[in-house]
C-alpha positions as CSV (number, residue, x, y, z in Angstrom):
1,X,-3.1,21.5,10.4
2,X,-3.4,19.5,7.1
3,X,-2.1,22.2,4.8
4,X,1.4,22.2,3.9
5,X,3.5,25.1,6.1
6,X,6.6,26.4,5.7
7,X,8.7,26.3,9.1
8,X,12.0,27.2,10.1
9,X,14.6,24.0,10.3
10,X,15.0,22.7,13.3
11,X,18.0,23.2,15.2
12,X,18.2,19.5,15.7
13,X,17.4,18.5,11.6
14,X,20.2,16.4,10.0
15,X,20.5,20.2,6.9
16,X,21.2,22.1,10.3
17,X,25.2,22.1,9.9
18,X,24.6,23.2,6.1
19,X,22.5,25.9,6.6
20,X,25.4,27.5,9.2
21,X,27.7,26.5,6.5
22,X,25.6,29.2,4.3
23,X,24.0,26.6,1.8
24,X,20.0,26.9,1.0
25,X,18.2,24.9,3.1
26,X,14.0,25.3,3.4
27,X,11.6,23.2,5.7
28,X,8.1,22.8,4.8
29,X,5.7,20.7,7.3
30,X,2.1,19.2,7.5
31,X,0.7,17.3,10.2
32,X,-0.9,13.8,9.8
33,X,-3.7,12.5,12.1
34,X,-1.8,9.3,12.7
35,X,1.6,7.9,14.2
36,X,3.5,7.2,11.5
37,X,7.4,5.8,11.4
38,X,10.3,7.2,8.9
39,X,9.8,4.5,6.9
40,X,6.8,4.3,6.2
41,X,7.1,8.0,5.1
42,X,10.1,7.3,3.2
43,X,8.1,4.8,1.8
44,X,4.9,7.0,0.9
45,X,7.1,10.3,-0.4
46,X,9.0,8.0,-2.4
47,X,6.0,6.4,-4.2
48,X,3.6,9.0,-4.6
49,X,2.2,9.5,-8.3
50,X,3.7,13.2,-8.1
51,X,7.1,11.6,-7.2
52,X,7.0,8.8,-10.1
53,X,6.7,11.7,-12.8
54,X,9.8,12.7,-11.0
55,X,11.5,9.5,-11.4
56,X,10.2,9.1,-15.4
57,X,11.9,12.4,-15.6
58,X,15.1,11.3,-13.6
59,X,14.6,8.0,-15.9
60,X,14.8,9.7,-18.9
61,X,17.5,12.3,-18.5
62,X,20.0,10.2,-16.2
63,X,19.4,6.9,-16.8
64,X,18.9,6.2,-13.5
65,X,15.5,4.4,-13.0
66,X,14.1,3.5,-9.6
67,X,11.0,1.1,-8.5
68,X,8.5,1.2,-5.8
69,X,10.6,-2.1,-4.5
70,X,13.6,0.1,-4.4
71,X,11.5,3.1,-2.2
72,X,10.7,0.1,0.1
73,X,14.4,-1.0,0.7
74,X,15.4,2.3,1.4
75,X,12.3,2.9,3.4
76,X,13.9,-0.4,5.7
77,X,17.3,0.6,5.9
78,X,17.8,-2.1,3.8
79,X,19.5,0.0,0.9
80,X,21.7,3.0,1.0
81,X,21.1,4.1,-2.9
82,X,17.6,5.4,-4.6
83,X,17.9,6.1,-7.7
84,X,20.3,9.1,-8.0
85,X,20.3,9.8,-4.2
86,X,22.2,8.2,-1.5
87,X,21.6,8.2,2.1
88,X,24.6,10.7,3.9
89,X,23.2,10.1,7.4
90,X,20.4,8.7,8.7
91,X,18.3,8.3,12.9
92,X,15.8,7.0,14.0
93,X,13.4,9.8,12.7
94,X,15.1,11.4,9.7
95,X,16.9,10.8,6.8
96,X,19.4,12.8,4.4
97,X,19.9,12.0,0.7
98,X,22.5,13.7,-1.3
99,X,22.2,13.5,-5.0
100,X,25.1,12.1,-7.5
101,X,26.4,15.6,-7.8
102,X,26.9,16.6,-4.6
103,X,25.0,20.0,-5.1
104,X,21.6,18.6,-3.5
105,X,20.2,17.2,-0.2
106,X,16.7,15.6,0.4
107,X,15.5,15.7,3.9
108,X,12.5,13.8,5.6
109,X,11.8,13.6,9.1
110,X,8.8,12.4,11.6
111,X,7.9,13.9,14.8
112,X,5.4,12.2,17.1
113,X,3.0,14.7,18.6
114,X,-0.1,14.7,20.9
115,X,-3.1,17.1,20.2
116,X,-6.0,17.0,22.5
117,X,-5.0,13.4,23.9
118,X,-4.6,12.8,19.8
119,X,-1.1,11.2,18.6
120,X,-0.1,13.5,15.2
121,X,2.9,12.6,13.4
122,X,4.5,16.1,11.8
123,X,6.0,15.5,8.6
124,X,9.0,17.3,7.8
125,X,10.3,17.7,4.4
126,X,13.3,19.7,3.4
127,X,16.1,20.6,0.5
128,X,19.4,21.3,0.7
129,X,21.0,23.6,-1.8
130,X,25.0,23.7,-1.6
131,X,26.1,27.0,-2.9
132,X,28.6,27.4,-6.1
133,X,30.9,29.7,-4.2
134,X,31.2,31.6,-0.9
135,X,32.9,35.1,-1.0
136,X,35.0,36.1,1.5
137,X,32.1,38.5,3.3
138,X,30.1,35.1,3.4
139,X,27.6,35.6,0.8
140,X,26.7,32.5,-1.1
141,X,26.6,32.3,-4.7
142,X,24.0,30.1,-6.1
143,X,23.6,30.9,-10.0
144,X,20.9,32.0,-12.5
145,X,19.2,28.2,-13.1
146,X,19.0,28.2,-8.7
147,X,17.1,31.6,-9.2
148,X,14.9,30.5,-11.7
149,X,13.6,27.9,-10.5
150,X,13.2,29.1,-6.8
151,X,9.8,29.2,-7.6
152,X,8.9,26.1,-8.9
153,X,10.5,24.4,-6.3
154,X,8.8,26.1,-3.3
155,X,5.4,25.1,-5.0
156,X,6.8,21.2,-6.1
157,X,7.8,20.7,-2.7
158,X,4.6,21.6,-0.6
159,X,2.9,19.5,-3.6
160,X,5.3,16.6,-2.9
161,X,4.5,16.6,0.9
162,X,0.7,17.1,0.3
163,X,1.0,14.0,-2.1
164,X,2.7,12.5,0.6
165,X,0.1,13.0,3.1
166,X,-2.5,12.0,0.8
167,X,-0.4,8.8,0.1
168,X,-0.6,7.6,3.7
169,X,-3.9,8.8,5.0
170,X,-5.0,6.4,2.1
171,X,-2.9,3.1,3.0
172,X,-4.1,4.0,6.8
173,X,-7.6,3.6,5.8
174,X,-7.0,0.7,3.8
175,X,-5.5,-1.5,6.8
């Protein structure tokens, strides 16, 4: 499978607790012909061209600017801060960023596989959307901009992970 798929969260995915909680969560997946660790896919999400446009954007608005150098660091553990994210909790195969306001999650994580004696990595990719409110019945509030751009995001995210994909099938075939 080398198209983008939406699939439901794993029971075991570091979002799990805040999609019980009520909170947005999606999971969209793609398998990669390769074994490949977290950080090297932290690496590759995090410097894809679609991502940088991202960034400029983040850049531009925020003032919070990020380099390649600083995707690396946090790819190695070796930083807990990219740009406006910071890493809540991280294992051995995923990581969870939250952003500066506390609203938003980032998610990546690998899953070795085997396909006819073939080792696959599945890439996992995945938002977090913390609702404004929570009524008393349990329904979660989320606002007008949240439903707006539902859309766009669904279609930005499989395009980030595709990016992604395309990112490290590339540096593969360059070692």
């Amino acid at each position: 499978m080398t198209e983008v798929c939406v699939e439901i969260l794993p029971d075991n995915a570091l979002p799990a607790p805040y999609a019980k909680a009520g909170a947005y969560t999606d999971c969209y997946i793609i398998d990669i012909p390769q074994q490949v660790e977290l950080s090297a896919y932290i690496e590759a999400f995090y410097t894809t061209p679609l991502f940088k446009v991202e960034k400029a954007i983040l850049s531009a608005l925020i003032r919070r600017s990020s380099t390649d150098k600083e995707a690396n660091h946090l790819a190695s553990g070796d930083s807990k801060q990219f740009s406006i994210w910071t890493v809540e909790n991280r294992l051995y195969n995923q990581i969870l960023l939250c952003d500066v306001t506390n609203k938003t999650r980032s998610w990546l994580m690998v899953n070795p596989l085997e396909v006819d004696q073939t080792p696959i990595t599945r890439l996992y990719f995945g938002s977090v959307v913390v609702p404004k409110a929570v009524s008393k019945n349990g329904h979660a509030s989320f606002g007008v901009l949240f439903h707006l751009l539902s859309t766009f995001h669904r279609l930005y995210s499989q395009a980030l992970l595709k990016s992604t994909f395309t990112n490290l099938v590339r540096k593969n075939t360059r070692v």
